[in-house]
MIGU-274897 format. One record per residue (C-alpha): x, y, z. Coordinates in nm, 4 decimals. Each point is the difference from the previous one (the first is absolute). Layout:
BEGIN
+----------+----------+----------+
!     east !    north !       up !
+----------+----------+----------+
!        X !        Y !        Z !
...
+----------+----------+----------+
This chain:
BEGIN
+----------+----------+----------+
!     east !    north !       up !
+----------+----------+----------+
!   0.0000 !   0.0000 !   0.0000 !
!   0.1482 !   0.3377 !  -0.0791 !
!   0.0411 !   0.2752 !   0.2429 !
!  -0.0463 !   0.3337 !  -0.0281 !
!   0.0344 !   0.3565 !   0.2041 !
!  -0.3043 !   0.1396 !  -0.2316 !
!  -0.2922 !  -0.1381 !  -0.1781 !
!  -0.1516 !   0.2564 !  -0.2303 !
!  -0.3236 !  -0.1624 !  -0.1798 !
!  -0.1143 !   0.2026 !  -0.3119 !
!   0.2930 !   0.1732 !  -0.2341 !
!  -0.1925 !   0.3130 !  -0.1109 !
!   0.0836 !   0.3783 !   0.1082 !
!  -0.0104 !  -0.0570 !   0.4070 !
!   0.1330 !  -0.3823 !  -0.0358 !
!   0.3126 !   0.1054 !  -0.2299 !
!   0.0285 !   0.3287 !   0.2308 !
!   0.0132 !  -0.2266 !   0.3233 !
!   0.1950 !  -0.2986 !  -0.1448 !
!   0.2810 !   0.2102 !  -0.1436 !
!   0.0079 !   0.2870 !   0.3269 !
!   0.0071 !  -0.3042 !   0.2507 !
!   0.3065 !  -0.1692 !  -0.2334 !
!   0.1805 !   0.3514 !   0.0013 !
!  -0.0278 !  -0.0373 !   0.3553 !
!   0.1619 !  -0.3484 !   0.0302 !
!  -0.2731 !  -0.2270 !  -0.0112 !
!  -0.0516 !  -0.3160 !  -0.1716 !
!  -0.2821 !   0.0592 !  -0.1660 !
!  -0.2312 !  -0.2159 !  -0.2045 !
!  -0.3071 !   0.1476 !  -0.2511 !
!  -0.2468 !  -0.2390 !  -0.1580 !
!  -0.1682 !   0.1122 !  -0.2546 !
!  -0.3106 !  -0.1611 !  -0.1319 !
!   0.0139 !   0.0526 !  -0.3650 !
!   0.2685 !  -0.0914 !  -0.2258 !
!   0.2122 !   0.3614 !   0.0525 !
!  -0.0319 !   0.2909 !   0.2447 !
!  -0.1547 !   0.2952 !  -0.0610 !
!  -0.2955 !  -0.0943 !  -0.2214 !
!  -0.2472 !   0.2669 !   0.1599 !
!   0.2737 !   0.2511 !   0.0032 !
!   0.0519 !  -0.0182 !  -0.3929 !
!  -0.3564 !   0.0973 !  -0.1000 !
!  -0.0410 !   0.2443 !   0.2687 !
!  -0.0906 !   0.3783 !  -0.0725 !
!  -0.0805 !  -0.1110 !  -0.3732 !
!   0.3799 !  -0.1316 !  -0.0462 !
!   0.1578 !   0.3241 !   0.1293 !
!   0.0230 !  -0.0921 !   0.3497 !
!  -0.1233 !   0.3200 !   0.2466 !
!   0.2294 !  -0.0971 !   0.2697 !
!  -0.0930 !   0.2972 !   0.2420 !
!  -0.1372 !   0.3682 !   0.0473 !
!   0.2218 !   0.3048 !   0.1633 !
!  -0.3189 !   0.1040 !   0.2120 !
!   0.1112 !   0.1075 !   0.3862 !
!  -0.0622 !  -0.2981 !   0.2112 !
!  -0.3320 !   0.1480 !   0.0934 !
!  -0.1320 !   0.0928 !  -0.2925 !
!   0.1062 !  -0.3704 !  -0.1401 !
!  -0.1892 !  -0.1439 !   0.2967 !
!  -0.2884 !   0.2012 !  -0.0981 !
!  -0.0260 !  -0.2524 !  -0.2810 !
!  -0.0025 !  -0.3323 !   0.1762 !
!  -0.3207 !  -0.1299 !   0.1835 !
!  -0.0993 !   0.0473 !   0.3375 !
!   0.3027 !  -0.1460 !   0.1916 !
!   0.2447 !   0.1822 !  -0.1346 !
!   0.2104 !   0.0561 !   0.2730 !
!   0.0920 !  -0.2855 !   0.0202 !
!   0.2413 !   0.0429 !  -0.2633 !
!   0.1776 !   0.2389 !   0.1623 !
!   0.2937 !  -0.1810 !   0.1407 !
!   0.0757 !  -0.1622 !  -0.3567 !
!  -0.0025 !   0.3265 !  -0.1105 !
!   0.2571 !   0.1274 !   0.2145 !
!   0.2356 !  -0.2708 !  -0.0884 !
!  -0.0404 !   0.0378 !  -0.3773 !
!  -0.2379 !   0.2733 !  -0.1793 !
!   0.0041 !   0.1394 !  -0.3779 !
!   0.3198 !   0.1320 !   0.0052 !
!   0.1693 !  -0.2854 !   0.2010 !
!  -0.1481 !  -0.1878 !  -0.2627 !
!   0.1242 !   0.1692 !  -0.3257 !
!   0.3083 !   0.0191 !   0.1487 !
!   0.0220 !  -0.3910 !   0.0474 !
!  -0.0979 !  -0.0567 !  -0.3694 !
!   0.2558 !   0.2439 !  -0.1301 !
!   0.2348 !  -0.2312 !   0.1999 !
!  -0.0870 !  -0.2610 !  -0.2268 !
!   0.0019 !   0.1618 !  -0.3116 !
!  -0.3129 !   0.0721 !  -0.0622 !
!  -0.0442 !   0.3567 !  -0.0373 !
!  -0.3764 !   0.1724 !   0.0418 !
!  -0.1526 !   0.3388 !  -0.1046 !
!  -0.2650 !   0.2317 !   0.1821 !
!  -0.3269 !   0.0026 !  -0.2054 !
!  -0.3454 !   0.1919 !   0.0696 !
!  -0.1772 !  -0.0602 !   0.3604 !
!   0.3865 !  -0.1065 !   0.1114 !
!  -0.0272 !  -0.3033 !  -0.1594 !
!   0.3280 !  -0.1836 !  -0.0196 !
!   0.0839 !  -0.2253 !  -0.2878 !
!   0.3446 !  -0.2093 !  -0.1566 !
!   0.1034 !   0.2374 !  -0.2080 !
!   0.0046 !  -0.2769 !  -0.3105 !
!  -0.3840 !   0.0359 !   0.1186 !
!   0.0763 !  -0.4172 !   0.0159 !
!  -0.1622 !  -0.2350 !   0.2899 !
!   0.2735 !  -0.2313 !  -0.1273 !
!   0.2742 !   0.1578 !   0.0859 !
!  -0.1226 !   0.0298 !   0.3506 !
!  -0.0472 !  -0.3684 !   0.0586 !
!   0.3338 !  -0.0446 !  -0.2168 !
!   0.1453 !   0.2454 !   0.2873 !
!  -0.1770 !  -0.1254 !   0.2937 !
!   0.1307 !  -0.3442 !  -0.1367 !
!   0.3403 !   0.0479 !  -0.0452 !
!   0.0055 !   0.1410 !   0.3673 !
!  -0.1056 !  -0.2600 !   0.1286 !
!   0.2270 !  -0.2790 !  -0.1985 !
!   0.2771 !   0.2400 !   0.1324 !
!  -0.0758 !   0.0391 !   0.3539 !
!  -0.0164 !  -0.3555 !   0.0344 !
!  -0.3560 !  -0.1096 !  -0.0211 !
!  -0.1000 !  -0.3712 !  -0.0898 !
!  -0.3489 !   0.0209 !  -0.2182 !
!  -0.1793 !  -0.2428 !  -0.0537 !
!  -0.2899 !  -0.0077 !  -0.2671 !
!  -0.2795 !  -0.2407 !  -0.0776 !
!   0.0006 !   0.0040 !   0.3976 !
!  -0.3858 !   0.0199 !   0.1797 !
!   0.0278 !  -0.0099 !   0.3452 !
!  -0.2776 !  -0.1899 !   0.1460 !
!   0.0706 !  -0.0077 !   0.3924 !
!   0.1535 !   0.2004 !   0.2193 !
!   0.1882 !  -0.2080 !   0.2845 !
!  -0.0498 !   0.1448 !   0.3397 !
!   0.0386 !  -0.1608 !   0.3241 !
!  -0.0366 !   0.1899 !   0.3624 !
!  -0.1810 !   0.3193 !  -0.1932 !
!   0.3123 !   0.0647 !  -0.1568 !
!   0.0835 !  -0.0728 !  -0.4211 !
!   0.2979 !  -0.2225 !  -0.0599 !
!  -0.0592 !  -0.0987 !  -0.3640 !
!  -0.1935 !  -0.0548 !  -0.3162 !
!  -0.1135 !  -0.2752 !  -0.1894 !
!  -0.0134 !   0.0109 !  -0.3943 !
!  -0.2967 !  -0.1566 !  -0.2398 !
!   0.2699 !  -0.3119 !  -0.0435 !
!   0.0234 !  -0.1000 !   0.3385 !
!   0.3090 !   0.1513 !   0.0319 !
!   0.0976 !   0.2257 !   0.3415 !
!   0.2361 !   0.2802 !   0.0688 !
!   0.1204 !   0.1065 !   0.3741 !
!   0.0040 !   0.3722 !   0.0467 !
!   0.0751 !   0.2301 !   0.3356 !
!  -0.2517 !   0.2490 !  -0.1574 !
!  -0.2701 !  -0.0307 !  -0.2605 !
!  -0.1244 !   0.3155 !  -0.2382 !
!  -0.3537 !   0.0079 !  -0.1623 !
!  -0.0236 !   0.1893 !  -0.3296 !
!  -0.2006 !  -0.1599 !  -0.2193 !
!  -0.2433 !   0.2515 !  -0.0848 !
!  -0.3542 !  -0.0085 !  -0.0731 !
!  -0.2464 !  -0.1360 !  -0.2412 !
!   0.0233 !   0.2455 !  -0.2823 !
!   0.0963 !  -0.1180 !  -0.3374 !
!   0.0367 !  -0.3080 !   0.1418 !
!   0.1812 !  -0.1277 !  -0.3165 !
!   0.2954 !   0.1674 !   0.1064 !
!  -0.0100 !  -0.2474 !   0.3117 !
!  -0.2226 !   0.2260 !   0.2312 !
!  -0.2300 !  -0.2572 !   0.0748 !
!  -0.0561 !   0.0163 !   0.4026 !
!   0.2165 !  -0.2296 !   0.0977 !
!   0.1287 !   0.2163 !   0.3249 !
!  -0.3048 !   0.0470 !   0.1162 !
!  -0.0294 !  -0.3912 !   0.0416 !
!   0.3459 !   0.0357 !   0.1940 !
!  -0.0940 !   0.2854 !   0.2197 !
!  -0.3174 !  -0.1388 !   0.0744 !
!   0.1280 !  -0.3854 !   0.1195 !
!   0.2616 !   0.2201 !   0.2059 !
!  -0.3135 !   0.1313 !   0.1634 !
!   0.0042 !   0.3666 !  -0.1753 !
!  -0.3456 !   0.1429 !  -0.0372 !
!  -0.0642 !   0.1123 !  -0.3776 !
!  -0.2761 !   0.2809 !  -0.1136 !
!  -0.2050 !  -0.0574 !  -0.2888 !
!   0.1912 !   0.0632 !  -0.3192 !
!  -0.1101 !   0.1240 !  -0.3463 !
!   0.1582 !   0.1698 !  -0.2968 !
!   0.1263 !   0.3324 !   0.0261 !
!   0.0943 !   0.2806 !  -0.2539 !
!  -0.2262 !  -0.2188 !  -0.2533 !
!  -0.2501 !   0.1228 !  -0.2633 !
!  -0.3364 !   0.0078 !   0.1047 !
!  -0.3369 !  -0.2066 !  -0.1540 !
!  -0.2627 !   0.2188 !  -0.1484 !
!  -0.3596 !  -0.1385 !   0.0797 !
!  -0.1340 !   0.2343 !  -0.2771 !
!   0.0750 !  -0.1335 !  -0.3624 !
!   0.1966 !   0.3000 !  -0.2120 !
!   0.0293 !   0.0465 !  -0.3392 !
!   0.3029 !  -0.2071 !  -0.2295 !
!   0.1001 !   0.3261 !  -0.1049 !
!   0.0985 !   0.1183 !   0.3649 !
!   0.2419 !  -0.2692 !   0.0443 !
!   0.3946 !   0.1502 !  -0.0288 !
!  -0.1552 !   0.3241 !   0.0893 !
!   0.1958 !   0.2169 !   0.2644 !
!  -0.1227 !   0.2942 !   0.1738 !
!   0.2248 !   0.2253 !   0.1409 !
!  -0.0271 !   0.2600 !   0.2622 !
!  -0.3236 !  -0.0958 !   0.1465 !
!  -0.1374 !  -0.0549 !   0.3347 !
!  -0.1580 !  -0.3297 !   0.1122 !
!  -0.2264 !   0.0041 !   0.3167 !
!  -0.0726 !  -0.3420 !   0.1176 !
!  -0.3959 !   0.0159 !   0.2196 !
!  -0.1041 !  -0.2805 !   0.2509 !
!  -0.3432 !   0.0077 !   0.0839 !
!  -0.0398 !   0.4050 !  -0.1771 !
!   0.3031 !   0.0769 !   0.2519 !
!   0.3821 !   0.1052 !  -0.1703 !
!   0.2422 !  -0.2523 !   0.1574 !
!   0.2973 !   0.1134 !  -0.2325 !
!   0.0643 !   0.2308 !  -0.2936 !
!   0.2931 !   0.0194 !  -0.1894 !
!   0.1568 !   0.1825 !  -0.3337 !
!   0.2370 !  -0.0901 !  -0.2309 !
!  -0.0596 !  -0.2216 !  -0.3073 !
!  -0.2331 !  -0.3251 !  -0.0894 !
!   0.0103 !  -0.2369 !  -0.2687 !
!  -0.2684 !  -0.2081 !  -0.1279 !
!   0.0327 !  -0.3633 !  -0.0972 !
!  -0.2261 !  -0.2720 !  -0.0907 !
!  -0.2251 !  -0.0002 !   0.2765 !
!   0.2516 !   0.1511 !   0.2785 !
!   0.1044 !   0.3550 !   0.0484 !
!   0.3830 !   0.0510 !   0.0872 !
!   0.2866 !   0.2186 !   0.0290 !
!   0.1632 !   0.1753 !   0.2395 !
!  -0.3002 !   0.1441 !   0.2130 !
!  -0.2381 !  -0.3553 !  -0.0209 !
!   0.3352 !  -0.1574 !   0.1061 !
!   0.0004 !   0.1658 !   0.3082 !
!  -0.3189 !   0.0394 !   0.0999 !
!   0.0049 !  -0.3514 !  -0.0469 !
!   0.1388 !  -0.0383 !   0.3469 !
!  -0.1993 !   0.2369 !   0.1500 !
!  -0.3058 !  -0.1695 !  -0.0851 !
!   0.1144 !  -0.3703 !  -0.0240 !
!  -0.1101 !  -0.1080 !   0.3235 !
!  -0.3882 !   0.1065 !  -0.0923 !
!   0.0156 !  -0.1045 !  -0.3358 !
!   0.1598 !  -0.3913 !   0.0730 !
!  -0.3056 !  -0.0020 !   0.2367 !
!  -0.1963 !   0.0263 !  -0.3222 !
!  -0.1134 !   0.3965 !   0.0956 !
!  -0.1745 !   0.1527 !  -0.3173 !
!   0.1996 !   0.3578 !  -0.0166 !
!  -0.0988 !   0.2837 !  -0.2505 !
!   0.3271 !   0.1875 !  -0.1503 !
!  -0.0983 !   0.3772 !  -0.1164 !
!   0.2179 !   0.1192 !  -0.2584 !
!   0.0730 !   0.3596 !  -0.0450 !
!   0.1174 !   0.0642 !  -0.3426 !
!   0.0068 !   0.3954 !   0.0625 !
!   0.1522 !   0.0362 !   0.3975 !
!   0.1676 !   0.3598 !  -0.0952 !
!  -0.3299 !   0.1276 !  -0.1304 !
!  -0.3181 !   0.0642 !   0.2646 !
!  -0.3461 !  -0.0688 !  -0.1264 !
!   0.0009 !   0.3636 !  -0.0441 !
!   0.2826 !   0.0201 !  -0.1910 !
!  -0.0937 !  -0.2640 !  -0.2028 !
!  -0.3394 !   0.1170 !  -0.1198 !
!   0.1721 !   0.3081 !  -0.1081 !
!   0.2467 !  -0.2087 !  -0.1740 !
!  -0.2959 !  -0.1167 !  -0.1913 !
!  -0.1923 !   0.3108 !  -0.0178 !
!   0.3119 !   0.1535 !  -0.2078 !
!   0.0115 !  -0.3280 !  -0.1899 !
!  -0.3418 !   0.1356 !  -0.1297 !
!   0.0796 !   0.3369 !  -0.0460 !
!   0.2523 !  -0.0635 !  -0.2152 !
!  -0.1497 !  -0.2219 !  -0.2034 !
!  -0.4202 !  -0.0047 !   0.0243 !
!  -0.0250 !  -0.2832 !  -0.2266 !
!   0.1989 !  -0.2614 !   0.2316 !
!  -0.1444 !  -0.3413 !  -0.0025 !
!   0.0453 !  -0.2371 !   0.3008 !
!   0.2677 !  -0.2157 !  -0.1050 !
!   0.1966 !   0.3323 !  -0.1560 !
!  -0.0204 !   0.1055 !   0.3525 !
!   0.1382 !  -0.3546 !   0.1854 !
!   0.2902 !   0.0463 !  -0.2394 !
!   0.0991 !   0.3114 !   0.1321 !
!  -0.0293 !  -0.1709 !   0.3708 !
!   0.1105 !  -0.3431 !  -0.0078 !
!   0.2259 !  -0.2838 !  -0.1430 !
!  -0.2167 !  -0.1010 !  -0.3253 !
!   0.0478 !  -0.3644 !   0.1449 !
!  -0.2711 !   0.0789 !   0.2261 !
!  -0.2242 !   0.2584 !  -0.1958 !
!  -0.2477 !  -0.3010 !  -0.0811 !
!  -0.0494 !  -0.1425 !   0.3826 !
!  -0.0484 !   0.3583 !   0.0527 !
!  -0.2805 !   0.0261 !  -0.2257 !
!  -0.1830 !  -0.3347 !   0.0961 !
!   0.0003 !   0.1202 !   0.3547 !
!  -0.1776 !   0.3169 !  -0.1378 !
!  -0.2169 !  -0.1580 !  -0.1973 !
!   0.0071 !   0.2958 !  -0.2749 !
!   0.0729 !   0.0143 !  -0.3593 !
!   0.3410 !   0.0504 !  -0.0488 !
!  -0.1261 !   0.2457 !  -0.2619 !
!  -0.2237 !   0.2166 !   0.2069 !
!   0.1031 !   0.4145 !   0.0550 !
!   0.1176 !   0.0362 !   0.3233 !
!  -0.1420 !   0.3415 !  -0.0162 !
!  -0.3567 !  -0.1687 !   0.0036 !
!   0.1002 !  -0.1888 !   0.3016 !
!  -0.2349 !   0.0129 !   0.3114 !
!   0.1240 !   0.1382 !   0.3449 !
!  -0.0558 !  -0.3976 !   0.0883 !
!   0.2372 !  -0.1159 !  -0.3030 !
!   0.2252 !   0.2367 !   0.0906 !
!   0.0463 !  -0.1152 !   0.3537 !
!  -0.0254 !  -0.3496 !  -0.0789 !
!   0.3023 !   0.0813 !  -0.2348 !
!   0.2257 !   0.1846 !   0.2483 !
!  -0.1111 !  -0.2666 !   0.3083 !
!   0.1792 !  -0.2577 !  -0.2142 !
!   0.3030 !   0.1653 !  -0.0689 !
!   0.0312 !   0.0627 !   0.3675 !
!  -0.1393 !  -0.3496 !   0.1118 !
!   0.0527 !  -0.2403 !  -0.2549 !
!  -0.0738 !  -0.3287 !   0.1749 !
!   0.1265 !  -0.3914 !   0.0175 !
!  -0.1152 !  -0.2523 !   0.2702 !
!   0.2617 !  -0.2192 !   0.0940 !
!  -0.0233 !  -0.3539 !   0.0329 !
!   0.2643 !  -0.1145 !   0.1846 !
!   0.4183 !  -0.0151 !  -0.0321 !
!   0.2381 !  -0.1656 !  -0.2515 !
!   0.1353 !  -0.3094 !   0.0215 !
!   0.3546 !  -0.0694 !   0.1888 !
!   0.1717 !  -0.0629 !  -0.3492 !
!  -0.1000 !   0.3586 !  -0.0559 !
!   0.0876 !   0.1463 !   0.3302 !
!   0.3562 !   0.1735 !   0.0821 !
!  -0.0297 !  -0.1026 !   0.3380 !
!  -0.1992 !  -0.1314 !   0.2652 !
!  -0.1592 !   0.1199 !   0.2698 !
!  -0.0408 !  -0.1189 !   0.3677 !
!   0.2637 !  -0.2799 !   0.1463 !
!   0.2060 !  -0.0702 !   0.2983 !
!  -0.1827 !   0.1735 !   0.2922 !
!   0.2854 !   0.2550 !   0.1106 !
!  -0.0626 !   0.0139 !   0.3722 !
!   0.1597 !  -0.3156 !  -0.0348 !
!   0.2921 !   0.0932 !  -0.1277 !
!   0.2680 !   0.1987 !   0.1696 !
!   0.0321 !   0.3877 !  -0.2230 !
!   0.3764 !   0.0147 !   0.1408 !
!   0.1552 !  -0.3441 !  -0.1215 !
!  -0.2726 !  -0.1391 !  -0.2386 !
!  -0.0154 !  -0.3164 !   0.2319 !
!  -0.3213 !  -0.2348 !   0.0995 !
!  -0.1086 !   0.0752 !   0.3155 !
!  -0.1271 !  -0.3470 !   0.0178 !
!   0.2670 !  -0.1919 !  -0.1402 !
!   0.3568 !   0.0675 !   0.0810 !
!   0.2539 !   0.0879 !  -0.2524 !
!  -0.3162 !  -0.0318 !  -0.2653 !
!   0.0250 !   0.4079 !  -0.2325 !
!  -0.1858 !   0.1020 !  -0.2291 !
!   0.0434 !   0.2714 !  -0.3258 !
!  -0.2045 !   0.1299 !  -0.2467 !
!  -0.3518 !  -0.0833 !  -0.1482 !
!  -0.0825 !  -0.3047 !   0.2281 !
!  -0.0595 !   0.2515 !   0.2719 !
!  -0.2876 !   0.2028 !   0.0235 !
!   0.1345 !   0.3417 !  -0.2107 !
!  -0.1026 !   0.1559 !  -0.2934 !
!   0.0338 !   0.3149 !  -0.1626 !
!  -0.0472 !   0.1754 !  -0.2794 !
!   0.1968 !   0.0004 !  -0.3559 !
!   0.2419 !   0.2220 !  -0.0184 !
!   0.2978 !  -0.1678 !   0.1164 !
!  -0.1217 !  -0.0358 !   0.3428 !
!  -0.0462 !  -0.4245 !   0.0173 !
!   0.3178 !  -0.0830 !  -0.1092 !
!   0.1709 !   0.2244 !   0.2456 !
!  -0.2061 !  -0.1457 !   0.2715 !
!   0.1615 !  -0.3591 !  -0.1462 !
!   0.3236 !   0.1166 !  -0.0062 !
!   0.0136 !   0.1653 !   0.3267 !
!  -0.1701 !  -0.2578 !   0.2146 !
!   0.2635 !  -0.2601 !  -0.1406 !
!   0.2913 !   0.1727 !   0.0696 !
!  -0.1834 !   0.0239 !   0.3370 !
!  -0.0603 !  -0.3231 !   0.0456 !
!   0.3785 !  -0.1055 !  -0.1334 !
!   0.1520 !   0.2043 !   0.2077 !
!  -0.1997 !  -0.1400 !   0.3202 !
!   0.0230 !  -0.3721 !  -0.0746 !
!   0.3901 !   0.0823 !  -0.0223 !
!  -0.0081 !   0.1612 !   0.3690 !
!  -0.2117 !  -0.2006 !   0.1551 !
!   0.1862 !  -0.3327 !  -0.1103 !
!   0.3020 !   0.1567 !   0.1335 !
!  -0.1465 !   0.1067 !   0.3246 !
!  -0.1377 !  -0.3105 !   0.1101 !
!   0.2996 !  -0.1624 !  -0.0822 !
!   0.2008 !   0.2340 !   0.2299 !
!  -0.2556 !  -0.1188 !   0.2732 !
!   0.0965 !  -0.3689 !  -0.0260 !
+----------+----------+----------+
């Protein structure tokens, strides 16, 4: 049976980050790796590019991330944005500054992060081991002392590290496994579903909106006729999902109601820098200038021609009719939809369409200030297994990163302390 200082199950960011800090640090240091090379997740993430982190202040960062927050903290202080970039530039791969603070590689190339993050680790000493699923932790006395892999084969460890993510695009290997391994250690999970995933429309939208994106609107989501969040930014719509960068992240915010199967109405403001005042007068000139104007000559003038014709069903007017012959009522009815244009949502994407997930490892049982189990001794955990999320922008994988080094870093002192004790 092998022995080794440090286990580290799961070889994306926070498992390379862990395996390769604890090895700098003198460990022997074993990472198993599920799928047939590390990294898989890593490679697709940010669209290929790779947003490894955001230069927000630690507080405005936090800002980001769900309602426990604080609790990353002490990662934080250990290794934040610039800690970060610093350590990549170490290892040749170089990153630029883009808008919102987002940092990329500069080849703009997930690859060459993994290739980095690889090539660390081979150096520092690591032993990796693919086509590896861990299917037991060992622990006797409340306290880990191994792992067993899906061949029956076991490894001997001083310290174990979880980082095997969560269960978005599982194909990558994110399949749920550590919440099977947290749990038997007697870990208490929350519900999980996807996060930063497109959302289901309930209504059924014309063929011609698909592709379409809207940008610089506002979208208010209602529960019930009450506003539970509202952002602005920019939406895309697909088949039968809406997406981008706003649905993304209000994806979170509303995930919990919406995985309970919660019916929520998304208002869509297509005008937010013009009033209802300001817009009537918009159209009012629209007339002046031209007294002839028929309805769809107007809807040009006002939005994408992608959704001119869902604009006019909704009206149920001839495209052809003078606006100047419109009622008050039409005229209302007009301007109401360009302020409110509504969807009904159905429910949440899938987890092969999801970034991340949300929910996991309940973090009151995990110590903030080492990353360890408070239930099972020298048992840490890093990354998406616990229960963190945050929004895109940089902001997840720094959470990954930082809680790995963490958790490295801890397993390392913590070996080395109880062995000073014997």
């Amino acid at each position: 049976m092998d022995n080794f200082d440090v286990i580290v199950i799961g070889a994306g960011a926070s498992g390379m980050m862990a395996a390769g800090i604890a090895a700098r640090l003198g460990a022997k240091v074993l990472l198993l790796e599920k799928m047939f090379r590390p990294g898989r997740k890593l490679r697709i993430t940010g669209k290929g590019r790779c947003n490894l982190t955001n230069l927000s202040s630690i507080d405005e960062f936090l800002s980001h991330v769900g309602n426990e927050a604080d609790f990353l903290r002490p990662a934080f202080s250990k290794m934040f944005a610039n800690e970060l970039i610093s350590f990549f530039h170490s290892i040749n791969v170089k990153t630029k500054i883009e808008r919102g603070k987002r940092v990329f590689p500069q080849s703009e190339k997930a690859q060459d992060v993994v290739d980095g993050l690889t090539k660390w680790l081979q150096k520092s000493g690591v032993k990796t081991q693919n086509d590896a699923r861990v299917n037991e932790l060992i622990i006797e006395n409340n306290q880990v002392i191994g792992v067993k892999i899906q061949n029956g084969t076991a490894f001997t460890s001083k310290s174990v590290i979880l980082c095997t993510g969560g269960s978005s695009y599982p194909a990558t290997g994110s399949t749920g496994d550590g919440y099977k391994l947290a749990k038997a250690a007697g870990h208490n999970i929350t519900t999980i579903h996807p996060a930063l995933v497109p959302l289901n429309l309930q209504d059924k939208i014309s063929p011609e909106l698909n592709g379409l994106l809207l940008k610089n609107i506002k979208v208010s989501v209602y529960h019930n006729q009450k506003m539970i969040a509202e952002k602005f930014g920019d939406l895309q719509f697909l088949k039968h999902q809406i997406s981008g960068p706003i649905i993304l992240s209000l994806s979170r915010e509303v995930g919990e109601l919406l995985s309970n199967k919660t019916k929520l109405r998304f208002s869509i403001d297509l005008k937010p820098a013009l009033s209802t005042i300001k817009l009537q007068n918009r159209i009012q000139r629209e007339l002046e200038a031209n007294p002839h104007l028929q309805l769809i000559g107007l809807l040009r003038k006002l939005l994408p021609v992608k959704l001119i014709a869902s604009f006019i069903i909704i009206l149920k007017l001839s495209p052809t009719k003078l606006v100047a012959s419109f009622q008050n009522s039409e005229i209302e009815k007009l301007i109401l939809q360009l302020k409110d244009f509504s969807l009904t949502i159905k429910d949440l994407g899938d987890f092969e369409e999801a970034i991340i997930t949300s929910g996991g490892v309940v973090l009151n049982e995990i110590d903030p200030n080492t990353m360890e189990s408070k239930i099972i001794k020298r048992l840490y955990f890093a990354g998406e297994l616990m229960n963190l999320d945050a929004d895109t922008g940089g902001y997840n994988l720094q959470i990954a990163f930082s809680t790995g080094f963490l958790a490295g870093i801890s397993a390392v002192k913590n070996n080395e302390y109880e062995g000073s004790e014997d």
